[in-house]
NUMAR-572886 format. One record per residue (C-alpha): residue number from 1; residue in three letters; x, y, z. Coordinates in steps of 0.25 Angstrom, whole numbers, plus 2048, in hexadecimal, padded with zeros to 3 digits. Example, Ala and Ser with C-alpha at 12.3 -4.5 7.8 and 13.67 -1.06 7.14 Angstrom:
2
+-----+---------+-----+-----+-----+
! num ! residuo !  xx !  yy !  zz !
+-----+---------+-----+-----+-----+
!   1 !     Ala ! 831 ! 7EE ! 81F !
!   2 !     Ser ! 837 ! 7FC ! 81D !
+-----+---------+-----+-----+-----+
***
This chain:
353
+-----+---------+-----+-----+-----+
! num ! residuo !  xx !  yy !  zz !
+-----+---------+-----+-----+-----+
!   1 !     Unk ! 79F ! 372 ! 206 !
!   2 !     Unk ! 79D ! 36E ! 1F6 !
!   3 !     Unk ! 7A0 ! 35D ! 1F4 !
!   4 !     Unk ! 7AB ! 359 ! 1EF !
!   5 !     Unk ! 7A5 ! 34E ! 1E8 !
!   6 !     Unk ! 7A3 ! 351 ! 1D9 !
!   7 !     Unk ! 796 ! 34F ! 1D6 !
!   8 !     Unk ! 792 ! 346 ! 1CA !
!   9 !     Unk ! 785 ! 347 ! 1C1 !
!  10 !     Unk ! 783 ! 339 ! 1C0 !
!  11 !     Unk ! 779 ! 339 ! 1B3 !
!  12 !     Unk ! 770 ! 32C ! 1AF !
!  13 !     Unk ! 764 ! 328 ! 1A9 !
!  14 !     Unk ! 760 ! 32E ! 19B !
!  15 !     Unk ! 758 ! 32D ! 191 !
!  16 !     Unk ! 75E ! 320 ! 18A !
!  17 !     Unk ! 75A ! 312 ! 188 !
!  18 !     Unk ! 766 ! 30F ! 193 !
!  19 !     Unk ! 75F ! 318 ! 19E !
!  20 !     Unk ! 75D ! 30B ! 1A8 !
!  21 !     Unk ! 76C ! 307 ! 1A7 !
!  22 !     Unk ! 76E ! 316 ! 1AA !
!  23 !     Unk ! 768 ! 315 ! 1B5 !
!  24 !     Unk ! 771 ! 308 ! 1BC !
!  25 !     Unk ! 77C ! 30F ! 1B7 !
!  26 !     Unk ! 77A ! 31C ! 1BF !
!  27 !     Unk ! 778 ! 312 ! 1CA !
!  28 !     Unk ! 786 ! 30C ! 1C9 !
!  29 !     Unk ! 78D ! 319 ! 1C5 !
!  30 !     Unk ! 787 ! 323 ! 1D1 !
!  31 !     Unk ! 789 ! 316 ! 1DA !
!  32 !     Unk ! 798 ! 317 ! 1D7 !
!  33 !     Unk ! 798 ! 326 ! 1D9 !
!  34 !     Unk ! 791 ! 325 ! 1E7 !
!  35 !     Unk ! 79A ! 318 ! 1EC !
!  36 !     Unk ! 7A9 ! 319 ! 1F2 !
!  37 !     Unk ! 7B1 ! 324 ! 1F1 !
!  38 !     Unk ! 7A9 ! 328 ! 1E6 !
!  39 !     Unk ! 79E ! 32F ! 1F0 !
!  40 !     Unk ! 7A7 ! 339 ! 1F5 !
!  41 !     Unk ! 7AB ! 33E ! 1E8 !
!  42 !     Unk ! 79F ! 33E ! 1E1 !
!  43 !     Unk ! 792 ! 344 ! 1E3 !
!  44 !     Unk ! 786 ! 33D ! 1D9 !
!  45 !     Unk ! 77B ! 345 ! 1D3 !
!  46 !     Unk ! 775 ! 33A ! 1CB !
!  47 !     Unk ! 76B ! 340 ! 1C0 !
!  48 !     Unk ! 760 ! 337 ! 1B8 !
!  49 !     Unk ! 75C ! 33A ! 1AB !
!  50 !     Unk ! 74E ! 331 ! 1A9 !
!  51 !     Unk ! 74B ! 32B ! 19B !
!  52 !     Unk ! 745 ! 339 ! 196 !
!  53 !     Unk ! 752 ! 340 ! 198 !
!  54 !     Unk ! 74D ! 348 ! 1A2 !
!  55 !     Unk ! 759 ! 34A ! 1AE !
!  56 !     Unk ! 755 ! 349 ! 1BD !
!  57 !     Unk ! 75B ! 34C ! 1C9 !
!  58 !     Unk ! 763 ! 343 ! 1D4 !
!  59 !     Unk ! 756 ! 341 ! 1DA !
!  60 !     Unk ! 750 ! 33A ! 1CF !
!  61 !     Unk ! 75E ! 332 ! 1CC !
!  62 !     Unk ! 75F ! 32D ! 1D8 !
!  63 !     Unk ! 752 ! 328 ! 1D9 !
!  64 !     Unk ! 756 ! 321 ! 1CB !
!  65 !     Unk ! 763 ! 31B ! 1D0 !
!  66 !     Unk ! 75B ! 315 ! 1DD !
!  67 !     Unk ! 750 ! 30D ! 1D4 !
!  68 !     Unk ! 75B ! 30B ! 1CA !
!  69 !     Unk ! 750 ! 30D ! 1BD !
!  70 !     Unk ! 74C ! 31A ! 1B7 !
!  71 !     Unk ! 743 ! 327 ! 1BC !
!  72 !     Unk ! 734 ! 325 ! 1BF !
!  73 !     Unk ! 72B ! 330 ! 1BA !
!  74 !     Unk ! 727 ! 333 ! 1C8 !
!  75 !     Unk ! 737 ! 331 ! 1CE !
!  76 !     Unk ! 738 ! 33E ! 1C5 !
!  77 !     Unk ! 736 ! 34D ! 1C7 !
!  78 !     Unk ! 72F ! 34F ! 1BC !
!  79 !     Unk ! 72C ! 343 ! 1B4 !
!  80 !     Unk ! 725 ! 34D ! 1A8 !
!  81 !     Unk ! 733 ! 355 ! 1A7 !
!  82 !     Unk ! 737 ! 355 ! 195 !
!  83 !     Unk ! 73E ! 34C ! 191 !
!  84 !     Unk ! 74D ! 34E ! 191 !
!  85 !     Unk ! 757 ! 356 ! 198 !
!  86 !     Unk ! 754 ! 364 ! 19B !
!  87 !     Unk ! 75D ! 369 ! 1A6 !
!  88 !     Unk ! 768 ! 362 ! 1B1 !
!  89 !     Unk ! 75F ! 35D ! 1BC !
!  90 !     Unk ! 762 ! 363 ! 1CB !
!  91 !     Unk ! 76E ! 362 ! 1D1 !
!  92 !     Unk ! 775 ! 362 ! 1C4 !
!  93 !     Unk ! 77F ! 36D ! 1C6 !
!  94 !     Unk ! 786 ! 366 ! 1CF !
!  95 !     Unk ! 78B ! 35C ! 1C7 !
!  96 !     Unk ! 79B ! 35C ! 1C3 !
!  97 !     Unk ! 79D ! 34F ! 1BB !
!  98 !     Unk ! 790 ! 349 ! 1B5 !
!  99 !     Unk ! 790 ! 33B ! 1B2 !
! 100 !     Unk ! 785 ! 334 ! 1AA !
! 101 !     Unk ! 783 ! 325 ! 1AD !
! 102 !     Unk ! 77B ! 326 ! 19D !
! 103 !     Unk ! 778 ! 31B ! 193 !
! 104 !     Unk ! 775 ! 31D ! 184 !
! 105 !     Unk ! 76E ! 32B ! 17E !
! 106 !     Unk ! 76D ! 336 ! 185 !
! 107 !     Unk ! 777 ! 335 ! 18E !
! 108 !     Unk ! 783 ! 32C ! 189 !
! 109 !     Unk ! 782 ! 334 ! 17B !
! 110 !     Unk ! 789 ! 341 ! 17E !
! 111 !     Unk ! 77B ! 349 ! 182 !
! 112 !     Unk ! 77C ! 348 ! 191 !
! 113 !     Unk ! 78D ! 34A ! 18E !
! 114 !     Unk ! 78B ! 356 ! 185 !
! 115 !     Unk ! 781 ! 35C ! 193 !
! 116 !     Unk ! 78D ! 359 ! 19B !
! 117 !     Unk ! 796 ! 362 ! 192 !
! 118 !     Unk ! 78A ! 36D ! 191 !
! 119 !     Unk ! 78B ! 370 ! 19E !
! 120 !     Unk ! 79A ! 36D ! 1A0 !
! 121 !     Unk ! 79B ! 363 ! 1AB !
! 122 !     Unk ! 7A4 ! 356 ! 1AA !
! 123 !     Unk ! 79D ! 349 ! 1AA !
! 124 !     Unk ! 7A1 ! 339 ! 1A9 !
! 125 !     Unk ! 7A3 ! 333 ! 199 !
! 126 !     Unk ! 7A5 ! 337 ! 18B !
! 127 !     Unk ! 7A2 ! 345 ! 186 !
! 128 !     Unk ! 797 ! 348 ! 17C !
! 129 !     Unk ! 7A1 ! 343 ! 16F !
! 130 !     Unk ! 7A3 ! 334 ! 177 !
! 131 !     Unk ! 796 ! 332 ! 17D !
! 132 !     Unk ! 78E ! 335 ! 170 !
! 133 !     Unk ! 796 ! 32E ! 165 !
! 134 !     Unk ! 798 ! 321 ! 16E !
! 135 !     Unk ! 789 ! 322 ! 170 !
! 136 !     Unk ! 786 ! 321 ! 162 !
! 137 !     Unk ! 78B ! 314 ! 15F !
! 138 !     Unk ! 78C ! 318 ! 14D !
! 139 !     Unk ! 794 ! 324 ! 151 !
! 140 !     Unk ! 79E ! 31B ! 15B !
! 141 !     Unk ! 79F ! 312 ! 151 !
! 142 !     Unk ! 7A1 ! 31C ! 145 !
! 143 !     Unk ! 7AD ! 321 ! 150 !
! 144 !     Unk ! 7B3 ! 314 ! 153 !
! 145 !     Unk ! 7B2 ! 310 ! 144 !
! 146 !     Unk ! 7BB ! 31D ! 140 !
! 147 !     Unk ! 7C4 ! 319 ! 14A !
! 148 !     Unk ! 7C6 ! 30C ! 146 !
! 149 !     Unk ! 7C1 ! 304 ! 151 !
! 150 !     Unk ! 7BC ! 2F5 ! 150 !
! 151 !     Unk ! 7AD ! 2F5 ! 150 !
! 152 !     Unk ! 7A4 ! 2EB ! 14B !
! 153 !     Unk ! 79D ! 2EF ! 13C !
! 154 !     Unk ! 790 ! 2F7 ! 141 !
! 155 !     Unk ! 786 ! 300 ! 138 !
! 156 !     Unk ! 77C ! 30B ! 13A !
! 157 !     Unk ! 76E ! 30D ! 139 !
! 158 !     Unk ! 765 ! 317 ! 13A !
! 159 !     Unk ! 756 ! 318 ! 142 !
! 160 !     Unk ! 751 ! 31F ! 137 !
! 161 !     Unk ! 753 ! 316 ! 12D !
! 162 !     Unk ! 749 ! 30B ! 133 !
! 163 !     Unk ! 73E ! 314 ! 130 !
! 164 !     Unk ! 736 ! 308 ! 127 !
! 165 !     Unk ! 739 ! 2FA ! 123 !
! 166 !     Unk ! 741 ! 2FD ! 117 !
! 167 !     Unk ! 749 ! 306 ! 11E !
! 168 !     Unk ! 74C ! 2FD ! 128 !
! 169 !     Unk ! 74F ! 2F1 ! 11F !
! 170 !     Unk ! 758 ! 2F9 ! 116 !
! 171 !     Unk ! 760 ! 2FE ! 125 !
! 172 !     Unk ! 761 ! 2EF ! 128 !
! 173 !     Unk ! 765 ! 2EB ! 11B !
! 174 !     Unk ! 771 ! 2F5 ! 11A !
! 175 !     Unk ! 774 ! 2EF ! 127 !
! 176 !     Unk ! 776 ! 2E1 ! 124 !
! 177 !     Unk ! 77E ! 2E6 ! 118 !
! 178 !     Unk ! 788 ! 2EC ! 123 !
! 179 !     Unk ! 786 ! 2E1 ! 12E !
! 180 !     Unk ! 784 ! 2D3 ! 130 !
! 181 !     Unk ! 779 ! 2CC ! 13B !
! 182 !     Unk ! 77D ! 2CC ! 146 !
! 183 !     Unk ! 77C ! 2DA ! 14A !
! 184 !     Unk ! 777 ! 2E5 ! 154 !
! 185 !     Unk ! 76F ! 2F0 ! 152 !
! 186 !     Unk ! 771 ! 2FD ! 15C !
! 187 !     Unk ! 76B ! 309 ! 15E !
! 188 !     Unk ! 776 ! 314 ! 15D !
! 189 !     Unk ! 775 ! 31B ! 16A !
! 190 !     Unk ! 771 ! 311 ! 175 !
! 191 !     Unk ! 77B ! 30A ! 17F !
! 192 !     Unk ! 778 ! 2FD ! 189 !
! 193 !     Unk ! 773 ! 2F3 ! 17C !
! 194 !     Unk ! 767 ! 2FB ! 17B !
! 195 !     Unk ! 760 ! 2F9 ! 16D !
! 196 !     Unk ! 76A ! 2F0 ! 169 !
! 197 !     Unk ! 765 ! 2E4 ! 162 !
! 198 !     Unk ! 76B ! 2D9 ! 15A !
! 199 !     Unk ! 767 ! 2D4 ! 14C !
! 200 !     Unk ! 769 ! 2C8 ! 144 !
! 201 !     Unk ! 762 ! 2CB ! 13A !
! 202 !     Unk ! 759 ! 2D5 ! 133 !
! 203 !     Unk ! 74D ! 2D4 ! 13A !
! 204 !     Unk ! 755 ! 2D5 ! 148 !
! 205 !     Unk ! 75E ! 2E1 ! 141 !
! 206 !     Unk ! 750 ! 2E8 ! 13E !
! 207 !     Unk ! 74B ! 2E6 ! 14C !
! 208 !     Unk ! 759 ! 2EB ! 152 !
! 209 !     Unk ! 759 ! 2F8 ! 148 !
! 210 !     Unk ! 749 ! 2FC ! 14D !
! 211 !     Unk ! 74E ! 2F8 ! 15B !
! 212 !     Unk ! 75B ! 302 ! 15A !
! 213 !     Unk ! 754 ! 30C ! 153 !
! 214 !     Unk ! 749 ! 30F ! 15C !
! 215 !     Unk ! 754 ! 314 ! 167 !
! 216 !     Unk ! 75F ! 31A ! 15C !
! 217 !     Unk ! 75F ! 321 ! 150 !
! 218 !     Unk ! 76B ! 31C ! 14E !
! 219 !     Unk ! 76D ! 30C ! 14D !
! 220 !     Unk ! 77B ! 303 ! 14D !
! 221 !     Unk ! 77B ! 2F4 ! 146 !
! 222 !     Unk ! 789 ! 2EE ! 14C !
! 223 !     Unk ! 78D ! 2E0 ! 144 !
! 224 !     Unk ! 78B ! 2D6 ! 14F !
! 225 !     Unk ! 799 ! 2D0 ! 156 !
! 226 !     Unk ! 79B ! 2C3 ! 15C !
! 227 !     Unk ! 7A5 ! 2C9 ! 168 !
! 228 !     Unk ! 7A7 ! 2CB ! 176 !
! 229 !     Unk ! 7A3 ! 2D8 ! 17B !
! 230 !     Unk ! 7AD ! 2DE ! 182 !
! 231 !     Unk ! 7AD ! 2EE ! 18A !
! 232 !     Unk ! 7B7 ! 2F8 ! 18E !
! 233 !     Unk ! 7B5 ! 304 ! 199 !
! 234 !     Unk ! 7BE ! 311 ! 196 !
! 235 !     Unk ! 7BE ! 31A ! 1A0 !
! 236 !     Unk ! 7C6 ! 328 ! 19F !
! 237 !     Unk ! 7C5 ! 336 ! 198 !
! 238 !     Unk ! 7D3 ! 33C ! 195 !
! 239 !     Unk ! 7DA ! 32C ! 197 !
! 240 !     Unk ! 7D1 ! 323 ! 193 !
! 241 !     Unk ! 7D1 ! 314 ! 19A !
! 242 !     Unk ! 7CB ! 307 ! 198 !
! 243 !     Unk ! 7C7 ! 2FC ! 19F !
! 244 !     Unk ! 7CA ! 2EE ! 1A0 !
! 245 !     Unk ! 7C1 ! 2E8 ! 194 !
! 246 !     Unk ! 7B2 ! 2DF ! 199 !
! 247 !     Unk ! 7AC ! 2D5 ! 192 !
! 248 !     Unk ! 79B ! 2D4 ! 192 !
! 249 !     Unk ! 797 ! 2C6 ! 191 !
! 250 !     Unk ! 787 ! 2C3 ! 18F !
! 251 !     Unk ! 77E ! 2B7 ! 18F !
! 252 !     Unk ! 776 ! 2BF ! 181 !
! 253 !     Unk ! 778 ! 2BF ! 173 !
! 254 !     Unk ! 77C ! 2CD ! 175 !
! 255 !     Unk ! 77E ! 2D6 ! 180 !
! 256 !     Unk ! 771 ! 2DF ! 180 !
! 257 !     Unk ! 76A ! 2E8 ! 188 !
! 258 !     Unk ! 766 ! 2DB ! 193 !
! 259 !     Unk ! 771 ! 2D4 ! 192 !
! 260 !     Unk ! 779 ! 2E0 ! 195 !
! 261 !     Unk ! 770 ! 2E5 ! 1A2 !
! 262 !     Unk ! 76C ! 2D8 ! 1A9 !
! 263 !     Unk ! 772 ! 2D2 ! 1B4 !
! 264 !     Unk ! 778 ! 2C5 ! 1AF !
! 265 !     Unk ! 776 ! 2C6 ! 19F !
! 266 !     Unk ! 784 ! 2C9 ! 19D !
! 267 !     Unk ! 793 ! 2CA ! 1A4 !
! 268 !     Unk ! 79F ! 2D1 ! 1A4 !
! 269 !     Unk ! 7AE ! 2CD ! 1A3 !
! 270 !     Unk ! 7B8 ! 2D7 ! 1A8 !
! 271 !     Unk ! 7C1 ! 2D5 ! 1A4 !
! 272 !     Unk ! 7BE ! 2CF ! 196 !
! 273 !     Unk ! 7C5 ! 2C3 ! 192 !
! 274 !     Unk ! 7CD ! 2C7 ! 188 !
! 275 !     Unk ! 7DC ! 2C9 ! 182 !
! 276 !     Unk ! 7E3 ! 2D4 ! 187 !
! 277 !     Unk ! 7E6 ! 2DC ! 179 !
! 278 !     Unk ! 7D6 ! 2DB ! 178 !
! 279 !     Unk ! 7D4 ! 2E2 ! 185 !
! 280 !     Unk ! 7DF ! 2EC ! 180 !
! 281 !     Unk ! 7D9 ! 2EC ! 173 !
! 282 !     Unk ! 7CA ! 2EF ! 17A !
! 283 !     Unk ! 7D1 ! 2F9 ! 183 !
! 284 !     Unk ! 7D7 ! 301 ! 178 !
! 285 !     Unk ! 7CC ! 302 ! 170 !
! 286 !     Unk ! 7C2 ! 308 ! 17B !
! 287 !     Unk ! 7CC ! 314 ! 17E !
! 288 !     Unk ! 7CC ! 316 ! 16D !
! 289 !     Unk ! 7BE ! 313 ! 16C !
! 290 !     Unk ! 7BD ! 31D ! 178 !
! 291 !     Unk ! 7C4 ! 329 ! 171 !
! 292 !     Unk ! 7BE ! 326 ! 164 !
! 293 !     Unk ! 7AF ! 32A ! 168 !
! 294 !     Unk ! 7B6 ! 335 ! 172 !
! 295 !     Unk ! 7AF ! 32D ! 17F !
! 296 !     Unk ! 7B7 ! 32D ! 18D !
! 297 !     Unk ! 7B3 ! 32E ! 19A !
! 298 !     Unk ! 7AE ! 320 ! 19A !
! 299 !     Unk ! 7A9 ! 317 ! 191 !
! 300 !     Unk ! 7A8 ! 308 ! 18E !
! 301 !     Unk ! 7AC ! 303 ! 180 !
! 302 !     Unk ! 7A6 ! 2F6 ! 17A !
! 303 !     Unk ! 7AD ! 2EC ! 172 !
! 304 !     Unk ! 7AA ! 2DF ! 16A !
! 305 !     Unk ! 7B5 ! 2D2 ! 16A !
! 306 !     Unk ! 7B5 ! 2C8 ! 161 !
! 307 !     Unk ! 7C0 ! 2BE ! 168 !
! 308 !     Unk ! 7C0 ! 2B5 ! 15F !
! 309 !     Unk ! 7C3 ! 2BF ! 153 !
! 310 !     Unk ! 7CB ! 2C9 ! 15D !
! 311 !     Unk ! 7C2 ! 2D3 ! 158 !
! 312 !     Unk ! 7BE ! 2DE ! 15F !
! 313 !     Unk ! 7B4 ! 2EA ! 15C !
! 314 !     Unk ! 7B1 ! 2F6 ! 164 !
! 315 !     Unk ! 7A1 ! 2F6 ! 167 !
! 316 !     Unk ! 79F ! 302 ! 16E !
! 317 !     Unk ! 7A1 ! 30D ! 177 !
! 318 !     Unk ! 797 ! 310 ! 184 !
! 319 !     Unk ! 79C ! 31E ! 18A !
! 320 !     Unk ! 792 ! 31E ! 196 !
! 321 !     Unk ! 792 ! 30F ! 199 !
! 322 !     Unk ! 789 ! 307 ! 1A3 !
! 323 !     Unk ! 78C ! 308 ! 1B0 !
! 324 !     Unk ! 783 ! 2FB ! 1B6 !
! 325 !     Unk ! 788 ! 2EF ! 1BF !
! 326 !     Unk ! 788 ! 2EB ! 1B1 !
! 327 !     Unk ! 78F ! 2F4 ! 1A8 !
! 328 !     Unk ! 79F ! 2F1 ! 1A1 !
! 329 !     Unk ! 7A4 ! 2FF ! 1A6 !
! 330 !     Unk ! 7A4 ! 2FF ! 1B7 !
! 331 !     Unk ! 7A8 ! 2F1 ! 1B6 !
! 332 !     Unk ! 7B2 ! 2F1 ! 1AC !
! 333 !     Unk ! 7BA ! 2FD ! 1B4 !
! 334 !     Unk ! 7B9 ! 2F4 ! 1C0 !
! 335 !     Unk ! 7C1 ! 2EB ! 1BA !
! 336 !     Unk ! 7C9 ! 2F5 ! 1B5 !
! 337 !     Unk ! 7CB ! 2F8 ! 1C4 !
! 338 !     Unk ! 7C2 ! 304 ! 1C6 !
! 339 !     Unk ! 7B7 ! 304 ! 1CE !
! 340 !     Unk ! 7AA ! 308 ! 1CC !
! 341 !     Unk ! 7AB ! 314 ! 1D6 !
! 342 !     Unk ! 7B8 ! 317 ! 1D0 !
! 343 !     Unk ! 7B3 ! 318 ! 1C2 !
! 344 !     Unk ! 7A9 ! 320 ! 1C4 !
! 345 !     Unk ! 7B1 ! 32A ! 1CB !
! 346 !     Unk ! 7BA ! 329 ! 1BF !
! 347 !     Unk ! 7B1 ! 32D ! 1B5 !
! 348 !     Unk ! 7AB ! 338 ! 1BD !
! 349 !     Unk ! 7BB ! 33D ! 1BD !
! 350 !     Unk ! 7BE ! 33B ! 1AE !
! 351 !     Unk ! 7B0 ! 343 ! 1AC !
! 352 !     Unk ! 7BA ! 34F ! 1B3 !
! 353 !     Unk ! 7C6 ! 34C ! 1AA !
+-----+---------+-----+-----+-----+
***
């Protein structure tokens, strides 16, 4: 007799910068899938992409989410497959809701999302629009500024325009006539603090521009903010909700890439200290900041508060975010009084809305 278990794709990997905290967020998200109640309505076919975008079966995933780091040469079928994706591996076909556990390009940016559509199955998180214009961090700016959200002042640049030392000196020049030091250098397109540096001055805004540039052609500058860092989940497709609001604390001069992903460098309060038309304020704004960029399903929506000022500004939106022991967007839900196995369950049934 057929299952009645729905069976869910469970997508991670990629060929991102963020392809190892795919990996331990795959580990959290098909550990909830496969725990509880959850084990009778779910059957898991977990798929790996490697960091060559090639996609391999529940063989090779499972082998991944055992040793909890990415594929070997020889853990794969054929290590000299091309690069990139060329067909849905085995077992595909009997997927009905996919769920990508996807970090940064190529996966958080509309591609994967705009395959689902092709060949017309649900799946977890924004649609092509929401995933690729919160992805790139100029367009969700240019989108929140036409709304009328609070950001900090921020400025582009342009790979392309480093080419030679002129060039480079007449980007950074512009810049400082837009900016003051401090201020962070991005590139566009990358999520988990990756490529982001801080600058304080020209030399250090050069660095952070050839740093940026060599994973984006695109490049952010944000005016540095002396604020609490502050994080919102929102979880829903046709009603959108949101979650108590967390507060990350670090023992850093800024919450990086380390800071962010080693045990001990940082903390979280849930939920956050503060006064209750803030948390309002911070809640409102994530469901606007939500519809604006056209992003549901789930996403966690970043902000910066200035307590002494009472000023707040809307960072940023992540619409596939971290699911590690350490990631905002399980454990703000928690709080919020549902469960890991609960929102996981959750998700997969607004994917089917």
């Amino acid at each position: 007799m057929p299952s009645s278990r729905t069976c869910v794709g469970v997508v991670f990997g990629g060929a991102s910068e963020e392809h190892a905290v795919s990996i331990r967020s795959a580990i959290t998200v098909i550990g909830a899938l496969r725990s509880g109640a959850n084990l009778n309505r779910f059957e898991v076919n977990p798929l790996y992409i490697d960091q060559l975008g090639r996609w391999w079966p529940a063989s090779v995933a499972e082998a991944v989410l055992k040793q909890g780091h990415p594929a070997k040469p020889e853990q794969l079928p054929n290590p000299h497959a091309p690069k990139g994706f060329t067909n849905l591996p085995d077992g595909s076909d009997k997927v009905q809701v996919w769920y990508p556990v996807l970090h940064g390009p190529n996966g958080e940016d509309g591609t994967v999302q705009g395959l689902f559509s092709l060949i017309g199955k649900p799946f977890v998180g924004s649609g092509v629009l929401g995933s690729a214009l919160s992805m790139d961090k100029l367009a969700m700016k240019a989108a929140f500024a036409a709304a009328g959200l609070p950001q900090v002042p921020y400025a582009a640049a342009n790979a392309e325009d480093l080419i030679n030392e002129r060039s480079r000196e007449s980007v950074a020049k512009n810049l400082e006539a837009q900016l003051k030091y401090p201020c962070f250098v991005k590139p566009a397109n990358l999520g988990s603090s990756v490529g982001i540096s801080k600058a304080q001055n020209r030399e250090e805004l050069l660095s952070g521009l050839a740093t940026a540039a060599k994973l984006d052609s695109r490049i952010v500058v944000e005016q540095g903010v002396t604020a609490r860092e502050l994080e919102c989940a929102v979880l829903g497709k046709r009603e959108l909700q949101a979650s108590v609001v967390g507060e990350i604390r670090f023992n850093a001069d800024w919450y990086d890439y380390d800071t962010k992903y080693t045990e001990g460098f940082s903390h979280t309060l849930i939920p956050a200290p503060l006064p209750k038309q803030v948390e309002e304020q911070i809640r409102k704004l994530s469901l606007q900041a939500c519809d604006c960029v056209a992003a549901h399903g789930m996403a966690r929506v970043d902000f910066f508060y200035d307590d002494e000022l009472n000023e707040l500004w809307l960072n940023e939106i992540n619409t596939l975010p971290g699911f590690t022991s350490q990631s905002m967007y399980p454990m703000l839900w928690e709080a919020s009084g549902v469960t890991l196995e609960q929102l996981v369950a959750q998700l997969v049934a607004t994917a089917r809305e």
